[in-house]
N, C-alpha and C positions, 0 to 999 in steps of 0.2 A: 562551616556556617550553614550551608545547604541540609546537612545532615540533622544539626539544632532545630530548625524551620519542620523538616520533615517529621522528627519528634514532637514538637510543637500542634501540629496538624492533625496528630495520627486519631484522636479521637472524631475528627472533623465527622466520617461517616455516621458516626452514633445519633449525632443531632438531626440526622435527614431521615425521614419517617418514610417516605417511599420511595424516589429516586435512588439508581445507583450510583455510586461516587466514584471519580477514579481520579488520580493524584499524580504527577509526574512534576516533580521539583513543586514549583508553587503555581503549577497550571491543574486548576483543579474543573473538575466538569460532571455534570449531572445527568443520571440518561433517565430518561422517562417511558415504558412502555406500554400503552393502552388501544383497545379500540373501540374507545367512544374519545371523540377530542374532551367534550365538557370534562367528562371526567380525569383525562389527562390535566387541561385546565386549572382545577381544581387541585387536584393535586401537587402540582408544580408551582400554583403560588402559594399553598400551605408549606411547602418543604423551602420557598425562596422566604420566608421570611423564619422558619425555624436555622437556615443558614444564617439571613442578620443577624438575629439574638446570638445566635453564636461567633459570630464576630465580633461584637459588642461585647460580650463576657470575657472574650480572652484579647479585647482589644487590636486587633486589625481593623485598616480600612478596605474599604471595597470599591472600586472606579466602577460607578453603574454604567455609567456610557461605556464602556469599553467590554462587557456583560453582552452576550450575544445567544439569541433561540435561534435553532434549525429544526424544521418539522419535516422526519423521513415517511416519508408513505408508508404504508402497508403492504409486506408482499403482494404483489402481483394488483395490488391497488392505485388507483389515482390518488394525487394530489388533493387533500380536504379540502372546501372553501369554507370552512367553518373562521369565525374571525379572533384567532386567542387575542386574549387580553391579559397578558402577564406582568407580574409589577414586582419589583425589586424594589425596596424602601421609599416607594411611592415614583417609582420613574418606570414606566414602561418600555417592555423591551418588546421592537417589533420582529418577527420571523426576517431572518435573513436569506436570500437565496444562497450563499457560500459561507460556509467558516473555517478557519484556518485552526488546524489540531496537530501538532507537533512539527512545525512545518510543513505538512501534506495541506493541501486545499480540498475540503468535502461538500459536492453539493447535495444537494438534497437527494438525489436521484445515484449517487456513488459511483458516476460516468465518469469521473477523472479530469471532463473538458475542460472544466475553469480553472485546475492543477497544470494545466499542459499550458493553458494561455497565460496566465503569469508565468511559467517555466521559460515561457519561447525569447525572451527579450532578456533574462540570463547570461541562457544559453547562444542568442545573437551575440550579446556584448563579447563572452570567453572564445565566439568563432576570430569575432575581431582580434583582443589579444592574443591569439594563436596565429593570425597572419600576419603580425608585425613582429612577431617573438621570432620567426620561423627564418628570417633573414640575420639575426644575431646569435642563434645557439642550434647545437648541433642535432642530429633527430632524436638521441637517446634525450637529450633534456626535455626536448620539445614534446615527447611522448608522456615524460613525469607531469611536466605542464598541462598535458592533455587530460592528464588524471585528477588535476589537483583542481584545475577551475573549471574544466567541463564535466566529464564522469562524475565529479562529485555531489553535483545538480543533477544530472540527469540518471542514475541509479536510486538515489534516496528516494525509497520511498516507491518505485516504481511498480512493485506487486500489485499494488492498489490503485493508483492512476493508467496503468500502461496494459492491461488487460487485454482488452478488447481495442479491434480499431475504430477511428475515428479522424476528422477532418485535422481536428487540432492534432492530435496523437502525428499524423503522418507530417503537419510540418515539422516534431521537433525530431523523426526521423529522419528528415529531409536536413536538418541543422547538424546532425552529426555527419552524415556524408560531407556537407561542406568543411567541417570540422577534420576531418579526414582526407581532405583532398588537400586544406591546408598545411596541412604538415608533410605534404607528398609533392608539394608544389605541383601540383594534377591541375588541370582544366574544370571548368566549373561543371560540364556536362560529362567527363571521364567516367567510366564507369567502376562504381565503390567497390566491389566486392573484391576485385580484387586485392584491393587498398587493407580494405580490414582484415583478409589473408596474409598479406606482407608484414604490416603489422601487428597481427593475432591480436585483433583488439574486435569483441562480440560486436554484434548488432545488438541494438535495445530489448528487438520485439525478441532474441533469443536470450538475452542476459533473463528476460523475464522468467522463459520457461526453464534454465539452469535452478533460477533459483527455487521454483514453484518445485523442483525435482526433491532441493537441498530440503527444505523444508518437509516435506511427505518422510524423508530421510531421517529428520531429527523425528520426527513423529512416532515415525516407525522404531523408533529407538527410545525412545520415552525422555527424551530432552527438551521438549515443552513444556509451555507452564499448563497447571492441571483444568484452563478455561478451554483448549483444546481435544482434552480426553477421548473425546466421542467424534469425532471431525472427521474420520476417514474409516472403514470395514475394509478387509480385504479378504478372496473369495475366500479362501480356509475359511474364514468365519463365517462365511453364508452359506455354505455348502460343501460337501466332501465328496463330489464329481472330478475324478483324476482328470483336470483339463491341464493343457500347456500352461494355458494365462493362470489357473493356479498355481502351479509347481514356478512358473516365475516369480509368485507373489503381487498381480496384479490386484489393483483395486476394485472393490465394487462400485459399481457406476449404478447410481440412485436414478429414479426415475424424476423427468422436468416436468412441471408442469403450466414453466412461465420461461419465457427466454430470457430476463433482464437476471431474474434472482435463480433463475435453473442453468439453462444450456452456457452463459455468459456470467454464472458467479464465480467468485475466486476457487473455489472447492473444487466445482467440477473441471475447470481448465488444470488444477494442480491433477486433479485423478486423469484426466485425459494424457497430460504432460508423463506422468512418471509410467503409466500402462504402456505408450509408446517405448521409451527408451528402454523399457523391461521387455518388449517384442523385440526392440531395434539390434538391441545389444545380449539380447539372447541371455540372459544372467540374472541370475537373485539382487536386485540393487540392495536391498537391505542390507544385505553381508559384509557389501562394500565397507571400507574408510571411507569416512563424509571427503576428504580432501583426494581419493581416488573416482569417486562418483564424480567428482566435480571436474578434474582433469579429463576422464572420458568426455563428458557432454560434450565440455569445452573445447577439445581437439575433433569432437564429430562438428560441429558447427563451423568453426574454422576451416577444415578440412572443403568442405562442401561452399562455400565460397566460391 
């Protein structure tokens, strides 16, 4: 049925004259990008009502109220106070400070924090479950369990919310430690690391850089989709200076020149991430198997506990 729907749709981009479209099951969403807002503006309610008409021709409905704008700044820009007025078949949609995009929560500013604060009350309730479960089944279940209602929440997704630290960020670090003490029948103030050593179960802030490694990895191997292409140099490509960090296959590391979108974007912590472990571990990670890359990290993290 999903697949009919998706057939159904697939013209959908044709009818939008300048926004981009992107599609995932029947969560469709429009990106706009300009720098003047009018002209954004403008645009975005010429392209919301060439969407009506096109729903109207091949008959679907549209829930206005349920229809949501988020206005992302401009690199290294402030917040516009310009006031859009945007109108979906005469109902206006006002700027949201948060929107919800594949279950991830995005605010405007791409800091994660409103992701982590609805995350944290989850993730409390699966601490609870785990310390009532923890008296009736024995550790290997309680570890499954540990995967199935916590981990499963608190990995999704976390490239993108779990970046950078932050206040909210450290309590739902603070909730796996308890998370963790639970199933160890540990004291509330016990100290974790040892716990997720006995265990072999990552920290968050390191599950992050594992994966930022996995990912430079498929890259480097051409297993990304083609919106990626250009995302990462490495130094062979910028120069033919016989250095170590070349012969390891070290990344080029671009010059910042904003901390939000330069020093603290996802790119550069993935180029930071994978140059390390190409120092660390002395070796071509490229060459690797993606599921040997992944066991190194993950036995040096554990290890260091």
């Amino acid at each position: 049925m999903c697949l009919l729907f998706l057939i159904y749709i697939n013209d959908l981009n044709r009818a939008i004259k300048y926004s981009r479209v992107y599609h995932f099951a029947d969560d469709t969403n429009l990106l706009n990008i300009s720098n003047s807002p009018k002209q954004m503006q403008k645009r975005v309610n010429i392209d919301l009502k060439l969407l009506y008409r096109w729903l109207l021709a091949n008959k679907i409905s549209l829930n206005c109220s349920k229809t949501e704008l988020i206005i992302f700044p401009r690199r290294g820009g402030n917040p516009t106070n310009f006031q859009f007025r945007i109108r979906l078949n005469g109902h206006r949609i006002f700027p949201s400070e948060y929107i919800k995009y594949l279950g991830v929560y995005l605010d405007c500013n791409l800091s994660g924090k409103y992701h982590c604060t609805i995350l944290h009350p989850k993730l409390s309730r699966a601490c609870g479950m785990l310390s009532k479960a923890r008296h009736y089944i024995p550790e290997k279940e309680l570890i499954s369990l540990y995967y199935a209602i916590f981990s499963s929440h608190l990995t999704y997704g976390c490239q993108i919310w779990s970046q950078n630290p932050s206040p909210q960020l450290n309590k739902i670090i603070t909730l796996q430690k308890r998370a963790i003490r639970n199933i160890k029948f540990s004291e509330f103030d016990a100290p974790s690391s040892p716990l997720f050593k006995e265990l072999k179960i990552m920290k968050i802030q390191d599950f992050v850089q594992l994966q930022n490694c996995l990912f430079v990895h498929d890259f480097l191997n051409n297993v990304l989709p083609s919106c990626f292409s250009n995302y990462f140099h490495t130094l062979t490509e910028m120069h033919g200076i016989p250095t170590k960090a070349r012969e390891l296959g070290c990344l080029y590391v671009p010059c910042s020149r904003t901390t939000r979108f330069g020093l603290k974007s996802f790119t550069r912590k993935c180029i930071d991430n994978w140059n390390f472990f190409s120092s660390h571990l002395n070796t071509q990670l490229r060459e690797l198997p993606r599921h040997e890359l992944k066991n190194r990290i993950t036995n040096y993290f554990i290890s260091s506990y």
